[in-house]
DRENTORKOL-3810 file (N, C-alpha, C; in nm, 4 decimals):
REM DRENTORKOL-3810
@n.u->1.2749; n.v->-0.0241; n.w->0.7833; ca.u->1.4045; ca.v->-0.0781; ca.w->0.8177; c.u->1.4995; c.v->0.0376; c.w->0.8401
@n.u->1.5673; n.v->0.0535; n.w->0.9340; ca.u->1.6843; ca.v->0.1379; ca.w->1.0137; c.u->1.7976; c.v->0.1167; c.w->0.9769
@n.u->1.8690; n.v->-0.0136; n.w->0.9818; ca.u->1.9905; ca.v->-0.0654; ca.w->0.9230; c.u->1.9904; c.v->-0.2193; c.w->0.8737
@n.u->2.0922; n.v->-0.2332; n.w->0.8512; ca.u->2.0740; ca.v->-0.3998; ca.w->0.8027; c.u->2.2550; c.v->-0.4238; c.w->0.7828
@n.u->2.2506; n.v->-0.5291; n.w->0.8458; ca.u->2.3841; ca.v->-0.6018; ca.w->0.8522; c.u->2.3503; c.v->-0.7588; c.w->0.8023
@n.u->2.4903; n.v->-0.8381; n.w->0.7270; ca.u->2.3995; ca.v->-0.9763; ca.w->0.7464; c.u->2.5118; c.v->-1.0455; c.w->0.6591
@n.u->2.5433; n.v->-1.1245; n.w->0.6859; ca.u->2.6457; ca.v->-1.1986; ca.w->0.5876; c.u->2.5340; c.v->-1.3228; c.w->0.5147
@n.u->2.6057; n.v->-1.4441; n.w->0.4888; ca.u->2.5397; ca.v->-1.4997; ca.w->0.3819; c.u->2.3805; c.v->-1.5555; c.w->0.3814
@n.u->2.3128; n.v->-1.4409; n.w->0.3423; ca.u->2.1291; ca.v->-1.5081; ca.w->0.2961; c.u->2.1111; c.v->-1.4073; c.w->0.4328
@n.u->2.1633; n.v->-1.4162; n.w->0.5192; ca.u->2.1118; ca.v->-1.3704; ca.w->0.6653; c.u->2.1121; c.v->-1.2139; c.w->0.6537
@n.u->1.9884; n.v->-1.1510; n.w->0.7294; ca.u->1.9441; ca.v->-0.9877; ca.w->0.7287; c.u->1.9183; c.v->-0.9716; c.w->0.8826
@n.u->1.9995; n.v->-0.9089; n.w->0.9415; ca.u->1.9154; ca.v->-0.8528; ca.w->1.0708; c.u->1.9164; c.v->-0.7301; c.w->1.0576
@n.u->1.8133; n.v->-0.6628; n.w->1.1364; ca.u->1.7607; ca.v->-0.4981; ca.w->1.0595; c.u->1.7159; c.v->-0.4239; c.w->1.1777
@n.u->1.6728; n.v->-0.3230; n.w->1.2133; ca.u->1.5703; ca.v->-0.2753; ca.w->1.3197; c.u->1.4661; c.v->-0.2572; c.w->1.2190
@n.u->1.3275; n.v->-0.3035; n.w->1.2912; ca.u->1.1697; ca.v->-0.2800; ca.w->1.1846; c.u->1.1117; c.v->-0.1903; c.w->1.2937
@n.u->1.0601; n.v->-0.0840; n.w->1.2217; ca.u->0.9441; ca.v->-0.0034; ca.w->1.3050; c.u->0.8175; c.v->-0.0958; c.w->1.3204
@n.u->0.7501; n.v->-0.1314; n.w->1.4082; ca.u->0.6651; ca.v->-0.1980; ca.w->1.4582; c.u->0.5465; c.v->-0.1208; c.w->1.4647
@n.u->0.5631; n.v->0.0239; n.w->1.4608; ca.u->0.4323; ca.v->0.0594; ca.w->1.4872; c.u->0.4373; c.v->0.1521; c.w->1.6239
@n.u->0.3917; n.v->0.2686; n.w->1.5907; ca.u->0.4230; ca.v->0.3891; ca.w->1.7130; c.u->0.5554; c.v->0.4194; c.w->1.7898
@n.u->0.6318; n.v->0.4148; n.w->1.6646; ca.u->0.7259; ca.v->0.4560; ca.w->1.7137; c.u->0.8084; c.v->0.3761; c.w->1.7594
@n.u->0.7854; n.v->0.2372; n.w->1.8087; ca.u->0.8687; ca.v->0.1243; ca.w->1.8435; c.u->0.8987; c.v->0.0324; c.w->1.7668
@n.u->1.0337; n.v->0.0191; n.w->1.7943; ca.u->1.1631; ca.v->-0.0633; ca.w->1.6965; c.u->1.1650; c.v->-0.1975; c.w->1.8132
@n.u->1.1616; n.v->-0.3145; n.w->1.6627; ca.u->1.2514; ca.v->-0.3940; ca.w->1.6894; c.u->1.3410; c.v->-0.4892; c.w->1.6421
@n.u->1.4599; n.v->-0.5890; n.w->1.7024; ca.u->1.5188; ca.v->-0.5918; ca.w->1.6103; c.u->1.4774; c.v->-0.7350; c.w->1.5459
@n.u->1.5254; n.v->-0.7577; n.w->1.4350; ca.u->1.4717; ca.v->-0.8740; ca.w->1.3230; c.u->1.5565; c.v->-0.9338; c.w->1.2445
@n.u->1.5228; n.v->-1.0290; n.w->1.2385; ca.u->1.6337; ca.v->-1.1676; ca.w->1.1287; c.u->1.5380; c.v->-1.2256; c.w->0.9959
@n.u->1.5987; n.v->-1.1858; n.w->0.8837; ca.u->1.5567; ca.v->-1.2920; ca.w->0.8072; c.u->1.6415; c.v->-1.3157; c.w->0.7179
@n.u->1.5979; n.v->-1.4890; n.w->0.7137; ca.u->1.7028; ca.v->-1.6034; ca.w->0.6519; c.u->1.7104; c.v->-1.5856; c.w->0.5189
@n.u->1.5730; n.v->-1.5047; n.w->0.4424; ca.u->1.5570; ca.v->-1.5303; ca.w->0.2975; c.u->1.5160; c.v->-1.3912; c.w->0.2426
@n.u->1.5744; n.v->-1.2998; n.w->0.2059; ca.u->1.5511; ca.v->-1.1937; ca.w->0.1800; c.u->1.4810; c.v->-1.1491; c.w->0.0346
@n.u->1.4620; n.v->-1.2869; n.w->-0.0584; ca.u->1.4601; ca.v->-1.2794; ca.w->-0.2197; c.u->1.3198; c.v->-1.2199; c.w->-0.2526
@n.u->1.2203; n.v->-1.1944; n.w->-0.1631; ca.u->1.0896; ca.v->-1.0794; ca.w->-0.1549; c.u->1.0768; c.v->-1.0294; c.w->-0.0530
@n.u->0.9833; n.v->-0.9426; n.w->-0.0909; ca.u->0.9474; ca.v->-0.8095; ca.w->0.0089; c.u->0.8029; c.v->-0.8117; c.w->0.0097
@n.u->0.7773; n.v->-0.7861; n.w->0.1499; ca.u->0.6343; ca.v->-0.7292; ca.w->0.1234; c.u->0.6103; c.v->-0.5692; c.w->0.1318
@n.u->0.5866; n.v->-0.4955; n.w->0.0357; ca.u->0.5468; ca.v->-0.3357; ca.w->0.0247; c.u->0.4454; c.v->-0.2957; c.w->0.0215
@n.u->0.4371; n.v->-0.1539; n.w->0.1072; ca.u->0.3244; ca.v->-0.1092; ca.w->0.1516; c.u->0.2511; c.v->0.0006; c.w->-0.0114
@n.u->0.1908; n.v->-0.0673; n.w->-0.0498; ca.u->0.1595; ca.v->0.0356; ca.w->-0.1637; c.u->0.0300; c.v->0.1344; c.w->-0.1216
@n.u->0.0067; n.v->0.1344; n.w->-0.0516; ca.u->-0.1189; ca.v->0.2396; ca.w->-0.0049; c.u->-0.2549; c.v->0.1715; c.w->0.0724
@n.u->-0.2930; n.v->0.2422; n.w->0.1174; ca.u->-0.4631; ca.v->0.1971; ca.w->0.1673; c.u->-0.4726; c.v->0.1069; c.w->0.2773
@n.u->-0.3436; n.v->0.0341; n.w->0.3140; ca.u->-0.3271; ca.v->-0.0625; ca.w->0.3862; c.u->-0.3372; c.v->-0.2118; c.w->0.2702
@n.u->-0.3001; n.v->-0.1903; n.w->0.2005; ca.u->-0.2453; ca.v->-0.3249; ca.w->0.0526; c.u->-0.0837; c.v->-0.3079; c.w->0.1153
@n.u->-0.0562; n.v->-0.4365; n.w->0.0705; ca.u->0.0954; ca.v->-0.5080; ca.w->0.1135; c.u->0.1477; c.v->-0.5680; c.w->-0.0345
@n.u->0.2246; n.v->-0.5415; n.w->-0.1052; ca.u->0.1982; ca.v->-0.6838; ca.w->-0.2604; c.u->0.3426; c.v->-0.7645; c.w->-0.1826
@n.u->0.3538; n.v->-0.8696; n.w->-0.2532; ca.u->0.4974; ca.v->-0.9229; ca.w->-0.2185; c.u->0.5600; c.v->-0.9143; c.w->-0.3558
@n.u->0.6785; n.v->-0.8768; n.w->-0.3790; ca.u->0.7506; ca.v->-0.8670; ca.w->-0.5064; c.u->0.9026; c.v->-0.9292; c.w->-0.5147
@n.u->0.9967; n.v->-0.9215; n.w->-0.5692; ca.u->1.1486; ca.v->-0.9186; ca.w->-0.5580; c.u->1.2035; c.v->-0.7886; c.w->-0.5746
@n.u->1.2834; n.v->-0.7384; n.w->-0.5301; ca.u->1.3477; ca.v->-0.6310; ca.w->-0.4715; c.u->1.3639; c.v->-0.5498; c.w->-0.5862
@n.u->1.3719; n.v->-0.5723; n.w->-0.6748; ca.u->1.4297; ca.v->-0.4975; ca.w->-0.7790; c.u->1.2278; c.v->-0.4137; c.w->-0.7963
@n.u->1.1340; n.v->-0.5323; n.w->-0.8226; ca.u->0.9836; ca.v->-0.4555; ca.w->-0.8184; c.u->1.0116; c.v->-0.4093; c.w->-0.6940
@n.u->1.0583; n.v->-0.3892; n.w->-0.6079; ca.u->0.9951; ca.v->-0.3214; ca.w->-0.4863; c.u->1.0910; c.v->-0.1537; c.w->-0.5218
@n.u->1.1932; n.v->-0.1879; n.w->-0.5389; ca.u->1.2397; ca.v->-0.0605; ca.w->-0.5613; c.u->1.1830; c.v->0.0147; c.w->-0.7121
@n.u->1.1259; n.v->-0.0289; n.w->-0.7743; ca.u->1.0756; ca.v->0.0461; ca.w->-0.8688; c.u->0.9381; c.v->0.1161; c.w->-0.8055
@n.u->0.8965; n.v->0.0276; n.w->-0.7063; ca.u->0.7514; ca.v->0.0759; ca.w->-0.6634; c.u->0.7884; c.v->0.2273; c.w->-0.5677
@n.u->0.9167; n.v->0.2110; n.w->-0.4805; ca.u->0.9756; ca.v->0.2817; ca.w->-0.3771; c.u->1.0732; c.v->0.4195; c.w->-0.4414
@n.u->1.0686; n.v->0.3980; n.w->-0.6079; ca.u->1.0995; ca.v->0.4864; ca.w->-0.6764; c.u->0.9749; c.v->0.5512; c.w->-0.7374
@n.u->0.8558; n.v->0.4994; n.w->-0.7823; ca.u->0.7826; ca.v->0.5839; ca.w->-0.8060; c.u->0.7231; c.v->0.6519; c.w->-0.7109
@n.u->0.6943; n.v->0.5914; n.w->-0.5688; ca.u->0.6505; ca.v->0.6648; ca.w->-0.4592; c.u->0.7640; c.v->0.7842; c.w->-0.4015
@n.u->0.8973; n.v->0.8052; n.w->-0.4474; ca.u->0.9228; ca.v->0.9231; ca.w->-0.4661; c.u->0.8885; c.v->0.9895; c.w->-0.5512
@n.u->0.9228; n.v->0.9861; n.w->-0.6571; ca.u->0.8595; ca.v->1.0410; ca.w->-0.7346; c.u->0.7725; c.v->1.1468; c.w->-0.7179
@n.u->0.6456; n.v->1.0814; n.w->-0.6662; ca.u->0.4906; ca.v->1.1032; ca.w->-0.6690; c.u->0.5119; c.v->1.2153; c.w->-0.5741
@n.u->0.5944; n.v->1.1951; n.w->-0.4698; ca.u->0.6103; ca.v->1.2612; ca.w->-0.2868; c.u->0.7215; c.v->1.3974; c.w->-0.3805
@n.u->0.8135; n.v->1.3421; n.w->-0.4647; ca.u->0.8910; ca.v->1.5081; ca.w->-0.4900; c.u->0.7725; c.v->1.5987; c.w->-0.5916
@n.u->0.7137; n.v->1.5664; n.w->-0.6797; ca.u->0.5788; ca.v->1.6477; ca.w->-0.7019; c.u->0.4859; c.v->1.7037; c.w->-0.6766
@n.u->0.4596; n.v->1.6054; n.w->-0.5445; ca.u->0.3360; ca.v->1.6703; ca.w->-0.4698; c.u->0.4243; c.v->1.7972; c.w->-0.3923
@n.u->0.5671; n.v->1.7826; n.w->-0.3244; ca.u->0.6187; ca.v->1.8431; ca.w->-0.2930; c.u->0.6189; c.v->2.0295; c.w->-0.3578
@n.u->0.6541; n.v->1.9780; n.w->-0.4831; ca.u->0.6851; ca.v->2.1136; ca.w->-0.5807; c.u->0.5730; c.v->2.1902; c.w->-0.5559
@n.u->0.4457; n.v->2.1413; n.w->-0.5869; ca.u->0.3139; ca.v->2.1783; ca.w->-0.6035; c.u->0.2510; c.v->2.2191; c.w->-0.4975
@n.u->0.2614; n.v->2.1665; n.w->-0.3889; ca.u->0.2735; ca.v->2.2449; ca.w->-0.2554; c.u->0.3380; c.v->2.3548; c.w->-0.2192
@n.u->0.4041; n.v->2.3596; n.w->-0.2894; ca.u->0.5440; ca.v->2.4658; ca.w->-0.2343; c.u->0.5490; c.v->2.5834; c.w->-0.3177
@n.u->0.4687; n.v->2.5689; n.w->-0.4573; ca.u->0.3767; ca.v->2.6867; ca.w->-0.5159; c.u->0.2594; c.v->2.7528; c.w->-0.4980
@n.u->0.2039; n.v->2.6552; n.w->-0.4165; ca.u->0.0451; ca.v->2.6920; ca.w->-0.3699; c.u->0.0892; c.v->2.7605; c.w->-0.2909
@n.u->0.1670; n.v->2.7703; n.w->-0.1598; ca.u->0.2029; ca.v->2.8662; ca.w->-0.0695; c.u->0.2676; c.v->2.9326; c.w->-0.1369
@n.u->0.3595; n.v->2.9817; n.w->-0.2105; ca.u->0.3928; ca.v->3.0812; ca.w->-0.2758; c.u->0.2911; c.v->3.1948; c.w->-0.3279
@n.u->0.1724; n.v->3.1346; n.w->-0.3586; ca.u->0.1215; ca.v->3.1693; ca.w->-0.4374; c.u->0.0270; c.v->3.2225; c.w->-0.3039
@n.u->0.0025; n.v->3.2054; n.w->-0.1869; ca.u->-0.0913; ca.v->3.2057; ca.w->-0.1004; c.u->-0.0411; c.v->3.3383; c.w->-0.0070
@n.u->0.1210; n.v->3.3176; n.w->0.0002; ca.u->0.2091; ca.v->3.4116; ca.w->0.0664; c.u->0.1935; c.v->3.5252; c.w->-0.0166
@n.u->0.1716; n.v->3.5383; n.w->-0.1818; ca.u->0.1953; ca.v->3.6576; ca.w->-0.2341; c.u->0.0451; c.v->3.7126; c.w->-0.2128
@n.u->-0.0541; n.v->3.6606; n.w->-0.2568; ca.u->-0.1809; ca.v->3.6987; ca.w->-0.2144; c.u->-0.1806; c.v->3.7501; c.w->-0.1387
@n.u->-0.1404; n.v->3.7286; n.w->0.0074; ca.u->-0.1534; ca.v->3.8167; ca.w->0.1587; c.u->-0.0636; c.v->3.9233; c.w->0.1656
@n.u->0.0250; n.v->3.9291; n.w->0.1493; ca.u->0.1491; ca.v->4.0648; ca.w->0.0967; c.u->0.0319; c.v->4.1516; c.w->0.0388
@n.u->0.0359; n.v->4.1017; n.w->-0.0885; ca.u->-0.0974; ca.v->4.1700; ca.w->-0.1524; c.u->-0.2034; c.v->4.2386; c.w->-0.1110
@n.u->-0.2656; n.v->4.1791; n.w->-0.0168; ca.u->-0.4065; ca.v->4.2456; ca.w->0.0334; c.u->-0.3544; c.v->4.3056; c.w->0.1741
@n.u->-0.2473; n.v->4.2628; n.w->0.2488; ca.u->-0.1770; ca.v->4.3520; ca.w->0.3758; c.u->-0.1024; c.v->4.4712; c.w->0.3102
@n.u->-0.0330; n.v->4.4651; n.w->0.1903; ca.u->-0.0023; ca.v->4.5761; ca.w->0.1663; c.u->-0.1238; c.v->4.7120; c.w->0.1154
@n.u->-0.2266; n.v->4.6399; n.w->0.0798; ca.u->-0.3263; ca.v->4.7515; ca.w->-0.0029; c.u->-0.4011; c.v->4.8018; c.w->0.1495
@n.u->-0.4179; n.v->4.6941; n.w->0.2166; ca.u->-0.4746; ca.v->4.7545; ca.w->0.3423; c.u->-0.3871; c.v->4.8702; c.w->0.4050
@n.u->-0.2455; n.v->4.7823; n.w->0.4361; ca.u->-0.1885; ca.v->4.9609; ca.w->0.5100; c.u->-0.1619; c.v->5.0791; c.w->0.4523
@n.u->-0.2042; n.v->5.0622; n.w->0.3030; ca.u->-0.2004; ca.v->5.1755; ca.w->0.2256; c.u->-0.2632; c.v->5.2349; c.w->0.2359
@n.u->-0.3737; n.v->5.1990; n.w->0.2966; ca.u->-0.5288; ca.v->5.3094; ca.w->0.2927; c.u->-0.5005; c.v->5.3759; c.w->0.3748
@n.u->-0.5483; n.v->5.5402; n.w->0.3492; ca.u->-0.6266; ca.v->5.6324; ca.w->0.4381; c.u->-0.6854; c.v->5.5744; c.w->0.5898
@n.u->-0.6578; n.v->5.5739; n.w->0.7248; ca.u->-0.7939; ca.v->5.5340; ca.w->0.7899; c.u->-0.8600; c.v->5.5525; c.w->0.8100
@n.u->-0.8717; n.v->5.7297; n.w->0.7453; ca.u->-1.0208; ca.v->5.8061; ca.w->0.7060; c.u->-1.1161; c.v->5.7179; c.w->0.6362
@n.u->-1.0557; n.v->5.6412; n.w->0.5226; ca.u->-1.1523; ca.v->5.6001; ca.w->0.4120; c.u->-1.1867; c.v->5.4462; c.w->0.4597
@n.u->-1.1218; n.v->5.4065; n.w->0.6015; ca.u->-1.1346; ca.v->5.2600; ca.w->0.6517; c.u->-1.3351; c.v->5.2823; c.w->0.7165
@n.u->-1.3532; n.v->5.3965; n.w->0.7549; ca.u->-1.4557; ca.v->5.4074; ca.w->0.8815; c.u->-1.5904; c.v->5.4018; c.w->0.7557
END
């Protein structure tokens, strides 16, 4: 969902449809959701479960984040590392 406007019970929204294409959408009854929890599973919940689900899937996404973002740290210092010992050498002692 893109935006959502809607006075009473009523939601119109733009929905991604799939590759990239939007369209736009009405619904009369907004009191569940269906959420994408992985694998291609859908559950239907009430909003308040859906945002707990849409809070742990941050969650999960700012961790994996961190942890990514040390592995390259950690990948970047390695190569410093072995580019610096390389141009240190002699290129007598390379042959």
């Amino acid at each position: 969902m893109l935006g959502s406007q809607g006075g009473e019970g009523k939601v119109s929204m733009q929905v991604d449809v799939g590759v990239g294409v939007m369209m736009q959408a009405e619904a009369a009854n907004v009191s569940t959701l269906l959420v994408d929890v992985g694998l291609g599973f859908r559950v239907e919940c009430g909003i308040a479960e859906a945002q707990d689900i849409a809070s742990l899937h941050v969650s999960t996404a700012e961790t994996d984040m961190a942890r990514y973002a040390e592995q390259g740290h950690s990948v970047q210092a390695a190569l410093l590392r072995e580019c610096r010992g390389t141009w240190s050498m002699d290129p007598m002692e390379q042959s």
